[in-house]
C-alpha positions as CSV (number, residue, x, y, z in Angstrom):
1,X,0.0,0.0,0.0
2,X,1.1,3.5,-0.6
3,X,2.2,5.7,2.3
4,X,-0.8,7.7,4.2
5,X,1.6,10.8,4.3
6,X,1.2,11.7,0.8
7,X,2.0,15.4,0.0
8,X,3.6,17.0,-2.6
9,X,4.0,14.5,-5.1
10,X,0.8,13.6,-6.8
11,X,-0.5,10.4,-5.6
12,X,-4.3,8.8,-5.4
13,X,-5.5,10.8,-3.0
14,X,-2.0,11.9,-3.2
15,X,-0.5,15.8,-3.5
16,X,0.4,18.2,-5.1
17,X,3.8,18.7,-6.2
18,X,7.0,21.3,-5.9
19,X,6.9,24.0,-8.6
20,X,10.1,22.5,-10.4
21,X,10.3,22.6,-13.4
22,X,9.4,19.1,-15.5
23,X,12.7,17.3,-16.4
24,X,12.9,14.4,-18.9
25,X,12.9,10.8,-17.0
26,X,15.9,10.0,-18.7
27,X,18.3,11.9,-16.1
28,X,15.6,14.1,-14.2
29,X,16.2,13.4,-10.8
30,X,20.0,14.4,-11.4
31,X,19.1,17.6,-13.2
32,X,16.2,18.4,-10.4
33,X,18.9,18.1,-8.0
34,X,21.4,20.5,-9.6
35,X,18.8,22.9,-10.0
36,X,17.9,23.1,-6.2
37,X,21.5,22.8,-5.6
38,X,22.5,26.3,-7.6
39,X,19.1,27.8,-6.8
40,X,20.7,29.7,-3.5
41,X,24.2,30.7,-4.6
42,X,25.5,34.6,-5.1
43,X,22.8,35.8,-2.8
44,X,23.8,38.1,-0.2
45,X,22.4,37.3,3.3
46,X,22.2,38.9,6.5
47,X,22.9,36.1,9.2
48,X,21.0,36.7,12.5
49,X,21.5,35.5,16.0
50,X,20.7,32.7,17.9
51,X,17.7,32.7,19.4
52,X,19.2,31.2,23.4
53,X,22.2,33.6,23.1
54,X,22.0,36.4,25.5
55,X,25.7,37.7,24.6
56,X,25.0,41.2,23.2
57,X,25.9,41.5,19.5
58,X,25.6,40.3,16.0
59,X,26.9,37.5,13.8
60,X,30.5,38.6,12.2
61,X,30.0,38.2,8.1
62,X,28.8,34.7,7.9
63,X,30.8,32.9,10.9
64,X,27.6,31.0,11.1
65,X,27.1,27.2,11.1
66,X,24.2,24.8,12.3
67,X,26.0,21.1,12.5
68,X,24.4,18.0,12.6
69,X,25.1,14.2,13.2
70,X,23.6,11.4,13.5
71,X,24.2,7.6,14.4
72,X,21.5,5.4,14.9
73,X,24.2,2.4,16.0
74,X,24.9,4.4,19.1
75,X,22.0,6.4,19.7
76,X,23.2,9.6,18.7
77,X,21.2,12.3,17.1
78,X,22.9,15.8,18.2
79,X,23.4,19.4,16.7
80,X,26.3,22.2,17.7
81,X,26.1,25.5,16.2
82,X,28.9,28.0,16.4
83,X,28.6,31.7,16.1
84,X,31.3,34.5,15.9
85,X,29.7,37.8,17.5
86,X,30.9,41.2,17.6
87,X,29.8,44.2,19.9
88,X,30.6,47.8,20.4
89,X,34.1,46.5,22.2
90,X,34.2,42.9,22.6
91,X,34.2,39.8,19.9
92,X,32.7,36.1,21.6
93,X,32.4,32.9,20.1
94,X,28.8,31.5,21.0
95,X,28.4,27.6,20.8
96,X,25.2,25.6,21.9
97,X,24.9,21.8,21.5
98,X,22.6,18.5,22.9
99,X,20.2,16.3,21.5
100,X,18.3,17.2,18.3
101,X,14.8,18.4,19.9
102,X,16.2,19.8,23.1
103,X,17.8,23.2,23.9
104,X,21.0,21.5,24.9
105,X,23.7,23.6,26.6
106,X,25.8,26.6,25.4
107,X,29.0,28.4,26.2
108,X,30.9,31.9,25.3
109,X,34.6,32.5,24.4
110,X,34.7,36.1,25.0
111,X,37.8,38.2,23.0
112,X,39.0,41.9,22.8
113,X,38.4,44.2,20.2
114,X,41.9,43.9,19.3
115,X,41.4,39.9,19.3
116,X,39.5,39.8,16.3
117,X,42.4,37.5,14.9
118,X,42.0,35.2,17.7
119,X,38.4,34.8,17.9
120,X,38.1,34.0,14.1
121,X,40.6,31.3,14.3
122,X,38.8,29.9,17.6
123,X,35.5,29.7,15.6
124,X,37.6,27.8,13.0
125,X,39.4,25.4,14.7
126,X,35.6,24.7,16.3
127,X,34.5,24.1,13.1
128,X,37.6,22.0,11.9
129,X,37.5,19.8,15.4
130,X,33.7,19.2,14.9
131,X,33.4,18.4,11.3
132,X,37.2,17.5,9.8
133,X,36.8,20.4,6.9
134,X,38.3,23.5,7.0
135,X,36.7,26.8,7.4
136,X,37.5,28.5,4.5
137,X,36.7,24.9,2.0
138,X,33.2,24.9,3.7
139,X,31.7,25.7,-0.4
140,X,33.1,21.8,-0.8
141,X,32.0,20.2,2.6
142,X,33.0,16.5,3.0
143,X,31.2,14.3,5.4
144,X,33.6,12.5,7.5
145,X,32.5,9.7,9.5
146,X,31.9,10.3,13.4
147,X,31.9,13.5,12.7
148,X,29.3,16.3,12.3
149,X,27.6,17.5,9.0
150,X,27.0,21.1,7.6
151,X,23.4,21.4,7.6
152,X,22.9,24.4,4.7
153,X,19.9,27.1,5.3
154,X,19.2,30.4,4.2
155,X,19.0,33.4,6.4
156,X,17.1,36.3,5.2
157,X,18.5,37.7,1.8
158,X,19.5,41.6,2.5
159,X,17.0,43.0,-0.8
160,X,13.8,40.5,1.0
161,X,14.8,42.5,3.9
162,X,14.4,46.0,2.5
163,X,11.5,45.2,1.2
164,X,9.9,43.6,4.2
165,X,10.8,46.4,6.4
166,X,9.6,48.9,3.6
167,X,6.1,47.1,3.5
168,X,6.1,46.8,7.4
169,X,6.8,50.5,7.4
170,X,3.7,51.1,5.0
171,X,1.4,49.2,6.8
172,X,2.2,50.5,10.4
173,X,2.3,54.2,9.0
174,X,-1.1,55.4,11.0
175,X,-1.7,57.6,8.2
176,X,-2.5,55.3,5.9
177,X,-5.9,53.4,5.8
178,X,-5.9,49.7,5.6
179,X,-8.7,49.1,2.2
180,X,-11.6,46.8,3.2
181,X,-11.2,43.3,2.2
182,X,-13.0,42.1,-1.3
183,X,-13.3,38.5,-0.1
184,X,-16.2,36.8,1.6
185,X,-15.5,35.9,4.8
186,X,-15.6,32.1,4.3
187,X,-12.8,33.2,1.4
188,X,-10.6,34.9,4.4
189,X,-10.7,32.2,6.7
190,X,-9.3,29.9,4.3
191,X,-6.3,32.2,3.0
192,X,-5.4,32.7,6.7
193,X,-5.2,29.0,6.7
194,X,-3.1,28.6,4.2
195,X,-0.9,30.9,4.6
196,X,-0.7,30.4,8.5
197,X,3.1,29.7,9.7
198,X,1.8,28.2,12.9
199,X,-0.1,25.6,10.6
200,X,3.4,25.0,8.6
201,X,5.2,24.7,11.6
202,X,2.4,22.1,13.0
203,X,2.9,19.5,9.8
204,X,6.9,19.9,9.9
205,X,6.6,19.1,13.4
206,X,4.2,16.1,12.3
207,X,7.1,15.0,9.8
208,X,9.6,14.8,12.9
209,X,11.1,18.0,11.7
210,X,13.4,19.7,13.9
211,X,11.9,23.5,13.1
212,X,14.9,24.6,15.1
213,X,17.3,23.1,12.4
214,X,14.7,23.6,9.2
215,X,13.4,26.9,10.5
216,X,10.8,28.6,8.4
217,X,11.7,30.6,5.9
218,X,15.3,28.9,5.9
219,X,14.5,26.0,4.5
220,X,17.9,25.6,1.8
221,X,16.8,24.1,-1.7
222,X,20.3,22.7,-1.5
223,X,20.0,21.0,1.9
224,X,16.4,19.6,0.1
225,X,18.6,18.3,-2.5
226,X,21.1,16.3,-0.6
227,X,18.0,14.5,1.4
228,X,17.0,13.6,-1.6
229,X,20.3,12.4,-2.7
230,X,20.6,10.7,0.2
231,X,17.2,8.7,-0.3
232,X,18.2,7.6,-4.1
233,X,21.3,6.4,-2.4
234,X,19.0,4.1,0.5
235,X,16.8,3.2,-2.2
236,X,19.3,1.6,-4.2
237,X,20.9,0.0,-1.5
238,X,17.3,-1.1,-0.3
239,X,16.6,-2.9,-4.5
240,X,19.8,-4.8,-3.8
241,X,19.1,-6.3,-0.5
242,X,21.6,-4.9,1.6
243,X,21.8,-5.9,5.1
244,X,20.7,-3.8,8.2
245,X,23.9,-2.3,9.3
246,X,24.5,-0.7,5.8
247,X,20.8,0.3,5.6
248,X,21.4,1.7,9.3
249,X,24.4,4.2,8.2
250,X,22.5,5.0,5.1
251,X,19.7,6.2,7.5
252,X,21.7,7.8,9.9
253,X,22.9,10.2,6.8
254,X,19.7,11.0,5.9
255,X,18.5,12.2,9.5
256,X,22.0,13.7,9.2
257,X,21.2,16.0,6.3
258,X,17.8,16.2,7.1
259,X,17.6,16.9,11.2
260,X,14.7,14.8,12.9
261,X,13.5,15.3,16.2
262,X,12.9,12.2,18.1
263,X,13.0,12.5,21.6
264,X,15.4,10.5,22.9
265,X,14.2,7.1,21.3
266,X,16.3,5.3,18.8
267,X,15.8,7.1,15.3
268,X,14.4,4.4,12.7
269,X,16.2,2.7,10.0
270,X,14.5,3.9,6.9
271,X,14.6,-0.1,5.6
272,X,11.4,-0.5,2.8
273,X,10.1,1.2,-0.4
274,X,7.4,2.6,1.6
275,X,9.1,4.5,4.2
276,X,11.8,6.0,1.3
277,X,8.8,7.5,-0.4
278,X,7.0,8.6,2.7
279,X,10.2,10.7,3.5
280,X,10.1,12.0,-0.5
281,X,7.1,13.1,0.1
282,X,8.1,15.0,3.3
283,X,10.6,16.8,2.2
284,X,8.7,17.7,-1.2
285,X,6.2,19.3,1.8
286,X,8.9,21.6,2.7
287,X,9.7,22.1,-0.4
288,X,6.0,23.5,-1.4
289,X,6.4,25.3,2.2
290,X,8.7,27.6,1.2
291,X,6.9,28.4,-2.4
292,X,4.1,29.3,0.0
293,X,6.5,31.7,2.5
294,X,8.7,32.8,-0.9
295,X,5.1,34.1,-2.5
296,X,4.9,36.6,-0.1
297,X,7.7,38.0,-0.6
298,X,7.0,39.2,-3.8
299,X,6.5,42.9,-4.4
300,X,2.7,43.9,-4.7
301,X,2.3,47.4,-6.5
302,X,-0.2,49.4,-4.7
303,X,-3.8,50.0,-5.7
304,X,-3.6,53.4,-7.2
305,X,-7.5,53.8,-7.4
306,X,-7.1,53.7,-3.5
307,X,-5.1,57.1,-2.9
308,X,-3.1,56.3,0.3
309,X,-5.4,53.2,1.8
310,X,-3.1,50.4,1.4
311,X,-5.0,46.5,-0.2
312,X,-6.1,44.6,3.0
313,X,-3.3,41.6,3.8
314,X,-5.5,38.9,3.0
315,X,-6.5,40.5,-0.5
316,X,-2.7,40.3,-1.7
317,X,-2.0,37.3,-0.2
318,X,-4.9,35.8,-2.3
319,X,-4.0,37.7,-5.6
320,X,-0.7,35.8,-4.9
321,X,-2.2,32.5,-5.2
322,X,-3.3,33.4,-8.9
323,X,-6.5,31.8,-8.8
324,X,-10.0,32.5,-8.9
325,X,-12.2,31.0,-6.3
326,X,-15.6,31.6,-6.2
327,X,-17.3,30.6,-3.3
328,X,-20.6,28.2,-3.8
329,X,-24.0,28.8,-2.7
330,X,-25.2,25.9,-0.4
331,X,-28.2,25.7,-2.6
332,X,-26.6,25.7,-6.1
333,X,-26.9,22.6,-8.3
334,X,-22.9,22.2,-8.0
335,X,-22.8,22.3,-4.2
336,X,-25.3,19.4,-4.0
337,X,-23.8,17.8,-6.9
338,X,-20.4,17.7,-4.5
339,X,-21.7,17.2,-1.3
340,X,-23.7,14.1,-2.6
341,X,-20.5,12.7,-4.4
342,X,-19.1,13.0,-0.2
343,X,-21.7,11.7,1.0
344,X,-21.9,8.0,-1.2
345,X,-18.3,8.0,-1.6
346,X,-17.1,9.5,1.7
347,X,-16.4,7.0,5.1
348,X,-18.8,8.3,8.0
349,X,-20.9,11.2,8.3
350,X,-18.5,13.4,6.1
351,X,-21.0,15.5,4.2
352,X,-21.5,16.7,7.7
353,X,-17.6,18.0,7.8
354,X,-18.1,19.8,4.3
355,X,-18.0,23.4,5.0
356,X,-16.9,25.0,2.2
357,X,-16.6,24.4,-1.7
358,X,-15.3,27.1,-4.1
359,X,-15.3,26.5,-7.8
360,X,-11.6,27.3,-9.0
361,X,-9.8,28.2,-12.0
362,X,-6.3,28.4,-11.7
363,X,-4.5,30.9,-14.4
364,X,-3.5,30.0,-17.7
365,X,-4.7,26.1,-16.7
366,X,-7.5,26.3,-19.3
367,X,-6.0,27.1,-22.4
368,X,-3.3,24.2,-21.1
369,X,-6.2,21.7,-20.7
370,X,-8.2,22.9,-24.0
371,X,-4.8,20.8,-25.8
372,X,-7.4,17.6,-25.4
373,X,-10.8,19.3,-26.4
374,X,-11.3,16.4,-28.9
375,X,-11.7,13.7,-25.4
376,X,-15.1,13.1,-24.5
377,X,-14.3,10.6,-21.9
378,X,-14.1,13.1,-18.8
379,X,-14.6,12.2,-15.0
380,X,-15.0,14.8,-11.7
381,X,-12.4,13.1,-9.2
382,X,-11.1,13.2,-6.3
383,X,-7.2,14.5,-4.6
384,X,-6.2,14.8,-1.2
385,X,-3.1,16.7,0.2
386,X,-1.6,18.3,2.7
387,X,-2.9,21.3,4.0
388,X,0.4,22.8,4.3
389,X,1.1,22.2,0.5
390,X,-2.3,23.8,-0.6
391,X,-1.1,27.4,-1.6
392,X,1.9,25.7,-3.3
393,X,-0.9,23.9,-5.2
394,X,-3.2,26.8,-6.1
395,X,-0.1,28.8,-7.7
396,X,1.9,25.7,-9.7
397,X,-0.8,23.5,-10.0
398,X,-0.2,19.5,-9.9
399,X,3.0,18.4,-10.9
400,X,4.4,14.9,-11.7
401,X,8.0,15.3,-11.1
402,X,11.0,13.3,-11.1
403,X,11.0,10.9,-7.7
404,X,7.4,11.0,-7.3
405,X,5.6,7.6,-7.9
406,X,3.4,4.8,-6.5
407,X,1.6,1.6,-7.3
408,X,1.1,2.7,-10.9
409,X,4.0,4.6,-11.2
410,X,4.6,8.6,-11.8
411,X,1.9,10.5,-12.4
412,X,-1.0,12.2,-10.8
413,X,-3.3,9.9,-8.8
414,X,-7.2,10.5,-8.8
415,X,-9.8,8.6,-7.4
416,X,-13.1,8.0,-8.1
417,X,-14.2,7.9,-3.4
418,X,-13.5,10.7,-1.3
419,X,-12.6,8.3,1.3
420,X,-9.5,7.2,-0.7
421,X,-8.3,10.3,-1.5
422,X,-8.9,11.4,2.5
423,X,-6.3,9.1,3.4
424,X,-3.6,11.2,1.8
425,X,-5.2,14.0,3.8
426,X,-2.9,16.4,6.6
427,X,-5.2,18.5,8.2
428,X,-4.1,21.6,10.1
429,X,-4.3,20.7,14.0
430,X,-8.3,22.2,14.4
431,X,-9.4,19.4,11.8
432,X,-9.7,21.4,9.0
433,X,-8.4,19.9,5.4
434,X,-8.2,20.7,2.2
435,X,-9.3,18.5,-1.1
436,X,-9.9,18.9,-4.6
437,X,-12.2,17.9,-7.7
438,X,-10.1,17.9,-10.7
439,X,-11.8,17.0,-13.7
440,X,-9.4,14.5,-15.4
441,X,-9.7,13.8,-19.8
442,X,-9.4,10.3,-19.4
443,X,-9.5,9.4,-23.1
444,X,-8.9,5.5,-24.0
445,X,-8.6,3.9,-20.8
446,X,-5.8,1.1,-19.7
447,X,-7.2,-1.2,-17.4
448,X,-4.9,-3.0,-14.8
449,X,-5.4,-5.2,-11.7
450,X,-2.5,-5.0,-10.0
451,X,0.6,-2.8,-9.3
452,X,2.9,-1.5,-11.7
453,X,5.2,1.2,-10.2
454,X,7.5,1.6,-14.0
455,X,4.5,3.4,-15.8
456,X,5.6,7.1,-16.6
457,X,2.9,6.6,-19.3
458,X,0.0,5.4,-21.0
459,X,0.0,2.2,-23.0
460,X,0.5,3.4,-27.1
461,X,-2.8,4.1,-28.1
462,X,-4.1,4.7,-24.8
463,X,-4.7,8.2,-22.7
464,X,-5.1,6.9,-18.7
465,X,-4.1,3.7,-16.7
466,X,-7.3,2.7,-14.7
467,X,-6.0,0.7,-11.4
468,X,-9.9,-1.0,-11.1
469,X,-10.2,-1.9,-7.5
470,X,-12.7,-4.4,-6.0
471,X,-15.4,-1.9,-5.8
472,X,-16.8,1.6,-7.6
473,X,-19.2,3.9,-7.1
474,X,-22.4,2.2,-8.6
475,X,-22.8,3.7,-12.4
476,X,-26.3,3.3,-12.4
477,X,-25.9,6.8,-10.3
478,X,-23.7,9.2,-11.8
479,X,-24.6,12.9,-13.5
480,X,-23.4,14.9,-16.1
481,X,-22.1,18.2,-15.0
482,X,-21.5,21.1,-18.2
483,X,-18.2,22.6,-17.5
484,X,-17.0,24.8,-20.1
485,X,-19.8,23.2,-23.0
486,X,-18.0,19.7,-21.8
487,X,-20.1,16.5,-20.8
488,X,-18.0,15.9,-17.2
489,X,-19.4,12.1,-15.7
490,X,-19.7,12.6,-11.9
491,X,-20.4,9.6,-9.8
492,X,-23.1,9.9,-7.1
493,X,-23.6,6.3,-6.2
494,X,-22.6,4.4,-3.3
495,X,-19.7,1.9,-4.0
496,X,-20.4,-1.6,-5.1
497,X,-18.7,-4.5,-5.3
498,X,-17.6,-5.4,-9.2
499,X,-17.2,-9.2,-9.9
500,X,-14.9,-9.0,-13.1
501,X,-12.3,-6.9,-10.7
502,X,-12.4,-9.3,-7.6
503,X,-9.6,-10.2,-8.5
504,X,-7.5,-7.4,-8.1
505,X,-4.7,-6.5,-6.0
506,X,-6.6,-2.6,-5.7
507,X,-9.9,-2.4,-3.2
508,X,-10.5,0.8,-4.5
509,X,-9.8,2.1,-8.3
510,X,-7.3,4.7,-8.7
511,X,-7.2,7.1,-11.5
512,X,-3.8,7.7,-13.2
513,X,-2.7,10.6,-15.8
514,X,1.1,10.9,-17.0
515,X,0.4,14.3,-18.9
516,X,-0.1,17.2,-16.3
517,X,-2.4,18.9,-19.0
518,X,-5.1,15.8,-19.1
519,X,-5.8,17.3,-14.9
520,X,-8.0,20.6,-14.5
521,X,-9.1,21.8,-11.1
522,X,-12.7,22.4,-10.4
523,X,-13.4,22.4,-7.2
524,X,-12.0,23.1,-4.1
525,X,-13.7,21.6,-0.5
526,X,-13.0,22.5,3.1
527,X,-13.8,20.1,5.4
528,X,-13.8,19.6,9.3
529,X,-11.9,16.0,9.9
530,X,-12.5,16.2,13.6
């Protein structure tokens, strides 16, 4: 079975994906990687202080490391970070270390203003003692065994500064009115969500993610990189059967380059195909985390109809998310239309946890979708994510890219039961979750019965793969819905059992696509899990 956890990959009632651009198969992971990897370099960045230091100063250039290292043979998983400060008349070397999680302890080597010589080479030789690489050939870190590991993130870029502070400046300038907002209210709830940090910081801390080590808004594409590196790497050791000790050190690097916070119990060896893409999927969360924090840091021009009154935050937060969503009347035809389709093909009472569907249209997805106007074949289905990926989602759309996969392969997973997409489903901690009804132009369908994880596409002269499962919703029920002049087949039945699929390794069918254009999104539904 596929892992519950699903998130920005684009699984059954998997997620959405990173906002990467498409690479070929042949290679793709390598040049995804070296894309992240580059993504961060010649920016100039303004280091800041930690957080448990009470030394009074700031961080010298970028004399600024967060270490890391992990060994699950002996139980370790510990972090140092070392500092270099300076102040008015004093420099001070500022180290904290202990268990990953944990606040640990710290110390200060204090120096004269006429020491500055002295306390840079004490920072070094820190460095050097901890990790085996010098200082100054950080840019080609090596690993060294029982040793720590430079853990990359990115502190606040000097011209994102500016511009923060500028906006800050606008928005607290008491002589300038703050404009009404133009959404609904049920609209403004749900950007809040979406963009909440507290909500981000909830699902990394679901992941196991040390947010002291992966802090928002620091989250390196490079660092992302390695991790996944460093799962290819377990992966292949996993295909050819190596034994637990190798598969143990393999681990150990990953929770290396990727800090995990677990207490003080022995960290897991990462030892099956399930677990590997379940941490894929994680860090592809963090990856659609920071396209969520890096789209609002893009400069807004004002509203000059407005005068002086400044766009209300919610409203440019939402114009951010280039999409329209348009909130449905509880009494439309559509809104029925869904909340039937949740309640036949949901698990429980979960028509009761609907609140809220918009009809969406994302930009420029349209004219990309209107590239299979000649399929007639067309189904309203279902997606779940994670919350936390949602806004990511909403501006890139669904992505198949380049170590996502599943049962039948890479490409984006649909299903035809709300309750199979709601098991790929993070919800923020008050219950409330996010899924979607794409409509999917199925075209000439390829039937399987049981898993085939090398499909990156469709049989020659076929447009979907259909992973039947035991049961469907009955299609004695369904309705056509008219979207865009398109015939759109929307199941409203309960499911029931189908004898020429008994046999199949799937209980319920998943819907599979392997061209990101055959997917449009329709629909978007809040729900209450709990």
């Amino acid at each position: 079975m596929p892992p519950k956890k699903r998130a920005a990959s684009t699984k059954a009632g998997g997620k959405g994906a990173k906002a990467v651009k498409k690479e070929p198969d042949d290679g793709g992971l390598k040049a995804a990687v070296e894309k992240l990897k580059t993504a961060d370099k010649g920016k100039k960045v303004t280091h800041t202080k930690d957080s448990l230091c009470s030394w009074p100063g700031t961080v010298v250039d970028d004399y600024d490391c967060m270490l890391n290292q992990t060994n699950i043979g002996h139980n370790n998983n510990k972090f140092y970070l070392i500092q270099l400060l300076e102040s008015y008349s004093e420099y001070a070397v500022f180290t904290r270390w202990g268990r990953v999680g944990e606040t640990g302890m710290n110390a200060t080597q204090e120096f004269t203003k006429a020491d500055e010589e002295s306390a840079i080479k004490y920072f070094c030789k820190k460095f050097n003692d901890k990790t085996k690489n010098k200082w100054e050939n950080r840019a080609n870190f090596e690993p060294k065994a029982g040793k720590y590991t430079l853990i990359e993130v990115e502190d606040a870029d000097e011209e994102e500064l500016q511009e923060t502070s500028d906006k800050l400046a606008e928005v607290d300038d008491s002589t300038k009115a703050v404009q009404p907002s133009k959404l609904d209210k049920a609209t403004q709830e749900f950007v809040k969500l979406v963009f909440n940090e507290d909500m981000f910081k909830e699902q990394m801390t679901k992941f196991e993610i040390d947010v002291k080590k992966m802090p928002l808004g620091k989250l390196s594409k490079a660092q992302l990189a390695k991790g996944f590196e460093a799962l290819e790497e377990l992966e292949d050791a996993i295909q050819k059967k190596a034994k637990k000790p190798k598969l143990s050190d393999l681990s150990s690097k990953f929770y290396t380059i990727i800090p995990h916070s677990f207490g003080r119990k022995i960290p897991p060896v990462i030892d099956d195909a399930e677990k590997i893409q379940a941490k894929k999927d994680m860090l592809l969360v963090l990856g659609d985390i920071e396209i969520a924090l890096g789209m609002q840091k893009e400069k807004k021009k004002k509203d000059a109809a407005a005068g002086d009154a400044v766009p209300h935050p919610l409203d440019v937060k939402y114009e951010l998310l280039k999409c329209e969503l348009d909130l449905l009347d509880p009494s439309s035809k559509e809104f029925k239309i869904v909340k039937t389709y949740v309640a036949n093909t949901g698990s429980g009472n979960m028509d009761k946890k609907l609140l809220h569907v918009w009809k969406m249209d994302r930009e420029d997805e349209g004219a990309r979708f209107a590239e299979h106007k000649d399929i007639t074949n067309r189904r309203l289905l279902w997606h779940g994510t994670n919350v936390a990926v949602v806004a990511a989602i909403l501006k890139t759309g669904l992505r198949i890219m380049p170590h996502s996969g599943g049962r039948v392969g890479r490409g984006i997973y649909l299903a035809s039961e709300q309750s199979k997409s709601a098991g790929y489903v993070g919800s923020a901690n008050d219950g409330r979750a996010v899924m979607f009804l794409n409509e999917a132009a199925l075209g000439k369908e390829h039937i399987i019965k049981a898993n085939d994880c090398s499909l990156k596409e469709a049989p020659n002269g076929c447009d979907c793969v259909i992973a039947k499962g035991n049961q469907e919703p009955d299609p004695k029920k369904e309705t056509i819905l008219k979207l865009d002049g398109k015939d759109v087949v929307v199941p409203q039945g309960k499911p029931v059992q189908q004898p020429k699929y008994s046999s199949s390794h799937f209980y319920q069918s998943e819907y599979l696509v392997y061209k990101e254009s055959q997917n449009r999104m329709r629909y978007l539904c809040l729900f209450k899990f709990f």
